[in-house]
PDB file of N, CA, C and O in Angstrom:
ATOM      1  N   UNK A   1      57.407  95.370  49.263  1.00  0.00           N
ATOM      2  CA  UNK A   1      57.236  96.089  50.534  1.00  0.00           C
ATOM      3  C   UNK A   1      56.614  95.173  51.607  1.00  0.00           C
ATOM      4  O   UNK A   1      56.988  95.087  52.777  1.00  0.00           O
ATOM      5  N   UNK A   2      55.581  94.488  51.004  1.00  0.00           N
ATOM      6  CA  UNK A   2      55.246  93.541  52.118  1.00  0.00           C
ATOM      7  C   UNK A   2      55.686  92.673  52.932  1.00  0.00           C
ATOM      8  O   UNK A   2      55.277  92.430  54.067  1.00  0.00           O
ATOM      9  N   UNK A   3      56.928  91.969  52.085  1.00  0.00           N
ATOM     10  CA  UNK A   3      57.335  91.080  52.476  1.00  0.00           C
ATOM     11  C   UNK A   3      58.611  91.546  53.698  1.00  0.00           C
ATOM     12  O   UNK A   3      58.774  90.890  54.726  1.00  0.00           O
ATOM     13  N   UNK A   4      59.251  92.502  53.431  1.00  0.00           N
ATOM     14  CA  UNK A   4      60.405  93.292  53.901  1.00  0.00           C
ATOM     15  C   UNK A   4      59.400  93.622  55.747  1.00  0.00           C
ATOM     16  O   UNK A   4      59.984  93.545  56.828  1.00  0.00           O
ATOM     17  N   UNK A   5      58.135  93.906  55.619  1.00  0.00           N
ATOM     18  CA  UNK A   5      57.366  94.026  56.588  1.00  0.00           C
ATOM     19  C   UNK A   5      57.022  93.059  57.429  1.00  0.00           C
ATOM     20  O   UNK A   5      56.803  93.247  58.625  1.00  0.00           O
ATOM     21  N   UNK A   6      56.933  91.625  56.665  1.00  0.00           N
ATOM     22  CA  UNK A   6      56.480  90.767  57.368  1.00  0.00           C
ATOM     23  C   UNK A   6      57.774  90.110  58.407  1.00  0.00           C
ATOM     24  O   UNK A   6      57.662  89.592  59.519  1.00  0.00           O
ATOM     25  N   UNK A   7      58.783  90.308  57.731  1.00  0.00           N
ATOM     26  CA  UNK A   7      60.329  89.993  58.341  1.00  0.00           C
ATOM     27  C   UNK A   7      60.043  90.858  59.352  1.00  0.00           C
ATOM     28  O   UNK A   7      59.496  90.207  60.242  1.00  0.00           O
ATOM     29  N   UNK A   8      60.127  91.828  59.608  1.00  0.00           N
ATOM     30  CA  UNK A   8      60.531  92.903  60.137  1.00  0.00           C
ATOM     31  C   UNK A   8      59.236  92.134  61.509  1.00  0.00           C
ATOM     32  O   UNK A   8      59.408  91.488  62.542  1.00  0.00           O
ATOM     33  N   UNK A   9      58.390  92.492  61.009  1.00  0.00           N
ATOM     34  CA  UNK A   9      57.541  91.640  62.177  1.00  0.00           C
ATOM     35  C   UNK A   9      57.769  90.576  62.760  1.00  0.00           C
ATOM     36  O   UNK A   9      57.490  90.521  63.958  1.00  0.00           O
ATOM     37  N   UNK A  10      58.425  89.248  62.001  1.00  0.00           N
ATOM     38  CA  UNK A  10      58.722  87.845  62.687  1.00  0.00           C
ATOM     39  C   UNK A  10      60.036  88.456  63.431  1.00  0.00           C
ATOM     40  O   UNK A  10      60.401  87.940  64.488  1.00  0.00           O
ATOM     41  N   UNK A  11      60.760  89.581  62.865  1.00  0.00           N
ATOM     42  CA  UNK A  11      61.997  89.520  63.849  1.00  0.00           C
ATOM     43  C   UNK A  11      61.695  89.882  65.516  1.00  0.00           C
ATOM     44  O   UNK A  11      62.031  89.341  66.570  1.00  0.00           O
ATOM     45  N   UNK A  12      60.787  91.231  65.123  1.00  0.00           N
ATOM     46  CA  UNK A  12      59.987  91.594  66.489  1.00  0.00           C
ATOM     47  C   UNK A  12      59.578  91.012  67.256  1.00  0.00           C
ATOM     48  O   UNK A  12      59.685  91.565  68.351  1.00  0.00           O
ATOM     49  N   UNK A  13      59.068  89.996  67.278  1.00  0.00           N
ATOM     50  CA  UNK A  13      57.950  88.868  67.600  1.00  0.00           C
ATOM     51  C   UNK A  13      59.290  88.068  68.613  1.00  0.00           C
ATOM     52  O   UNK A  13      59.371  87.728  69.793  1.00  0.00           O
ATOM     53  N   UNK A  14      60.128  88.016  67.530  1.00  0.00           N
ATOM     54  CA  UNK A  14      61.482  86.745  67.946  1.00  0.00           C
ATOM     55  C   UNK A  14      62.013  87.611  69.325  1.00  0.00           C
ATOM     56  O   UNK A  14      62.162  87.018  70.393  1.00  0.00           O
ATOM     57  N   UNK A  15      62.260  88.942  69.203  1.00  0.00           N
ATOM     58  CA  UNK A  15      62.832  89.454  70.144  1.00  0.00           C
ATOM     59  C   UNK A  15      62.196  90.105  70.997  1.00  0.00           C
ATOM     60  O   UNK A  15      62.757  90.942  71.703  1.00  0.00           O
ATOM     61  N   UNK A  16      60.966  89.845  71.078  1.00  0.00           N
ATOM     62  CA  UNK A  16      60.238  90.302  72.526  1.00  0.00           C
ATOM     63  C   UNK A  16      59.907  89.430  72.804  1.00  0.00           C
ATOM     64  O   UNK A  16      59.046  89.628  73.660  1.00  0.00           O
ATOM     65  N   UNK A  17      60.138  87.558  72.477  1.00  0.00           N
ATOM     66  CA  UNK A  17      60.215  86.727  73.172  1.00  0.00           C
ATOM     67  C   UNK A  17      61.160  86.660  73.739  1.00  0.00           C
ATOM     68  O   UNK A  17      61.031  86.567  74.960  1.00  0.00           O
ATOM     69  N   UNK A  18      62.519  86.670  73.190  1.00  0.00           N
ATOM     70  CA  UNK A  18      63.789  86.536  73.866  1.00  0.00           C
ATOM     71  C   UNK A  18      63.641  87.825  75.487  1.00  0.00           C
ATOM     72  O   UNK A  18      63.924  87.549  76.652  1.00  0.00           O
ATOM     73  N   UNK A  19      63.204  88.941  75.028  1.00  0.00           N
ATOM     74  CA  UNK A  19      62.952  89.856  75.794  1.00  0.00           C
ATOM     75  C   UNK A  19      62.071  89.311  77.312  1.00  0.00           C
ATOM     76  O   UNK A  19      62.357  89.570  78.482  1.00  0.00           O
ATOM     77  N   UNK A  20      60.921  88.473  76.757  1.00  0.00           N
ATOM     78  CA  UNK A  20      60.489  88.107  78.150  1.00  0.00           C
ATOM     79  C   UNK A  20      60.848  87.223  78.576  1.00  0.00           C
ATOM     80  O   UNK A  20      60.610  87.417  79.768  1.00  0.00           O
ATOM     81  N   UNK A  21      61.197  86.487  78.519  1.00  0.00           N
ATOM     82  CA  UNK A  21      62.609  84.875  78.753  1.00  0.00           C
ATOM     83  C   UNK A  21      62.942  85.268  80.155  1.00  0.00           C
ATOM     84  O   UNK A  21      62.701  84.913  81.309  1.00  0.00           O
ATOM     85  N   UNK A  22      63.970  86.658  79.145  1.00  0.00           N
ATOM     86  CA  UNK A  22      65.200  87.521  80.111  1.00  0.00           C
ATOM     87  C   UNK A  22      64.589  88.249  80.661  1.00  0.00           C
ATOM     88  O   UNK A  22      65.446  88.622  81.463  1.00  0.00           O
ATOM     89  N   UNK A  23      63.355  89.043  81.008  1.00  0.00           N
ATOM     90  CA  UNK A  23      62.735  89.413  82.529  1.00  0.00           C
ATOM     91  C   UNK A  23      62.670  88.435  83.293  1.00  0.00           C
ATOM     92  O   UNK A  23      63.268  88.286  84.359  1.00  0.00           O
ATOM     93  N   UNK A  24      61.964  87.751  82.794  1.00  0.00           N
ATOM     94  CA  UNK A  24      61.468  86.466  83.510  1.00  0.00           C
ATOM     95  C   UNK A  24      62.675  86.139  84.375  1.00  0.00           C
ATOM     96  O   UNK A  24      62.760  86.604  85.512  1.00  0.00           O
ATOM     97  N   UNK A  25      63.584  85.370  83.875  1.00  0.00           N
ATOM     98  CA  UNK A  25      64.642  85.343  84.850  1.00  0.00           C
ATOM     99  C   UNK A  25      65.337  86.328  85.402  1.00  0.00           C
ATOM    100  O   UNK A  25      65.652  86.107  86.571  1.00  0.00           O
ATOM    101  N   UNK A  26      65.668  87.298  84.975  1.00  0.00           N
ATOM    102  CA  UNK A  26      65.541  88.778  85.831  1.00  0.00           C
ATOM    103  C   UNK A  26      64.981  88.733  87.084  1.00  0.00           C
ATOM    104  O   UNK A  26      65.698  88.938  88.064  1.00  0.00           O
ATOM    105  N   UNK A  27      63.734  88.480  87.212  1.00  0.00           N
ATOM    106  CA  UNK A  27      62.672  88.997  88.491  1.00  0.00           C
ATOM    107  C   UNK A  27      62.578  87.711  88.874  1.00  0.00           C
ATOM    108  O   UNK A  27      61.778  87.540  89.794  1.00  0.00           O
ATOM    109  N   UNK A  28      63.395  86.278  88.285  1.00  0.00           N
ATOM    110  CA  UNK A  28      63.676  85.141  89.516  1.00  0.00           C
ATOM    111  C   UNK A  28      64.762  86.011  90.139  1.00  0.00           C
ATOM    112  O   UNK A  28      64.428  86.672  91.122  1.00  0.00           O
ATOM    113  N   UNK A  29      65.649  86.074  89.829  1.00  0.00           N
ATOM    114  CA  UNK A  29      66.698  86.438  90.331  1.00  0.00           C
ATOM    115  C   UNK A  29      66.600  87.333  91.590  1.00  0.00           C
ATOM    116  O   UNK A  29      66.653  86.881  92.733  1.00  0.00           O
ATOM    117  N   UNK A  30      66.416  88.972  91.204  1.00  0.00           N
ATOM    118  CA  UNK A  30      65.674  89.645  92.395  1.00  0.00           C
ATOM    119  C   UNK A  30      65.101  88.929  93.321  1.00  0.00           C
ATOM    120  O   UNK A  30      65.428  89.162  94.484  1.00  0.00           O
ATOM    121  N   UNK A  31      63.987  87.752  93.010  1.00  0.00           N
ATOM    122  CA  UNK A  31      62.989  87.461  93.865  1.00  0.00           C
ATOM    123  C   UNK A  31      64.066  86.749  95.312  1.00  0.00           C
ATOM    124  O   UNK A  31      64.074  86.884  96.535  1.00  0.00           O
ATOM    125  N   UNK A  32      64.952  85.893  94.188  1.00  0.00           N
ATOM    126  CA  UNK A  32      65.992  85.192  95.326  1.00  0.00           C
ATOM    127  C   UNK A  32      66.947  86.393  96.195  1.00  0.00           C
ATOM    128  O   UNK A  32      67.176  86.259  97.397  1.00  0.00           O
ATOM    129  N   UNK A  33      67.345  87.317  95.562  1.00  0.00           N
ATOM    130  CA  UNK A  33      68.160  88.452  96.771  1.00  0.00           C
ATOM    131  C   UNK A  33      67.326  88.791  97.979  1.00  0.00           C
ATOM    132  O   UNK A  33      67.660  88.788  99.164  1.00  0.00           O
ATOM    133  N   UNK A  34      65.901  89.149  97.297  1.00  0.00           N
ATOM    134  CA  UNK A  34      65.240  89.588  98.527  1.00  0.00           C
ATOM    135  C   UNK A  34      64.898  88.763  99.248  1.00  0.00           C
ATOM    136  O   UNK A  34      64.820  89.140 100.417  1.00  0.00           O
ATOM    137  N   UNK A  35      64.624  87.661  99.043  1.00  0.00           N
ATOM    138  CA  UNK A  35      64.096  86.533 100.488  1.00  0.00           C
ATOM    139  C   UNK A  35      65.357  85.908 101.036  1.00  0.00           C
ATOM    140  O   UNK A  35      65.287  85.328 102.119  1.00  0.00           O
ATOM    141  N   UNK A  36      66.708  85.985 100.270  1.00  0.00           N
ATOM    142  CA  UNK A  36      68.424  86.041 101.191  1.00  0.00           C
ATOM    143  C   UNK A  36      68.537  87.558 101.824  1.00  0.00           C
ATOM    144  O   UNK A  36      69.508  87.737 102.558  1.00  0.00           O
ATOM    145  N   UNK A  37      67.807  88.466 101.653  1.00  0.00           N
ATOM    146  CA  UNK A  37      68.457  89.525 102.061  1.00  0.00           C
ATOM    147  C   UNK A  37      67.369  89.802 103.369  1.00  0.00           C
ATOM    148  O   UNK A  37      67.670  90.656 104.203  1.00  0.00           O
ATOM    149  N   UNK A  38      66.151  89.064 103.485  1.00  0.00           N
ATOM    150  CA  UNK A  38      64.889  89.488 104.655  1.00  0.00           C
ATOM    151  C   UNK A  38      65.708  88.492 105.279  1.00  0.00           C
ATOM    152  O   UNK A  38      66.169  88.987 106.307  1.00  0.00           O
ATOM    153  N   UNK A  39      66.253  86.843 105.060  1.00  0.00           N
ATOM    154  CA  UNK A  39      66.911  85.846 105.740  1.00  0.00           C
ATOM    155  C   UNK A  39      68.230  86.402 106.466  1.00  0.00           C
ATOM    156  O   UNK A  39      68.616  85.902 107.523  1.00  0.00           O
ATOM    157  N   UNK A  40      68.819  87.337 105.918  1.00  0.00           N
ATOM    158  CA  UNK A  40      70.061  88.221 107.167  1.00  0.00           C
ATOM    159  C   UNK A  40      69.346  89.038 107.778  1.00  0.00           C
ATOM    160  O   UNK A  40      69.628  89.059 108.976  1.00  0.00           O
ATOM    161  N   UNK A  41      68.766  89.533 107.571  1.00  0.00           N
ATOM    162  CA  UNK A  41      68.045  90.129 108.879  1.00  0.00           C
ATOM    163  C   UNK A  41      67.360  90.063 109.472  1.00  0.00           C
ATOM    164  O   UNK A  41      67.263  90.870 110.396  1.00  0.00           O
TER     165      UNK A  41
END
């Protein structure tokens, strides 16, 4: 049982890194629309 747990945890771990990666560049992204989108107007 433990071990089946501890996986289960390194996978978690793996994918809420991948998870903040991909905000991260997410909210570059946004950041660039909005300072092109204040620059048209």
């Amino acid at each position: 049982m433990t071990n089946t747990n501890k996986t289960n945890d390194n996978k978690l771990e793996v994918g809420m890194g991948h998870l903040s990666v991909y905000s991260q560049q997410v909210f570059k992204g946004y950041e660039e629309l909005v300072k092109q989108s204040q620059e048209q107007l």
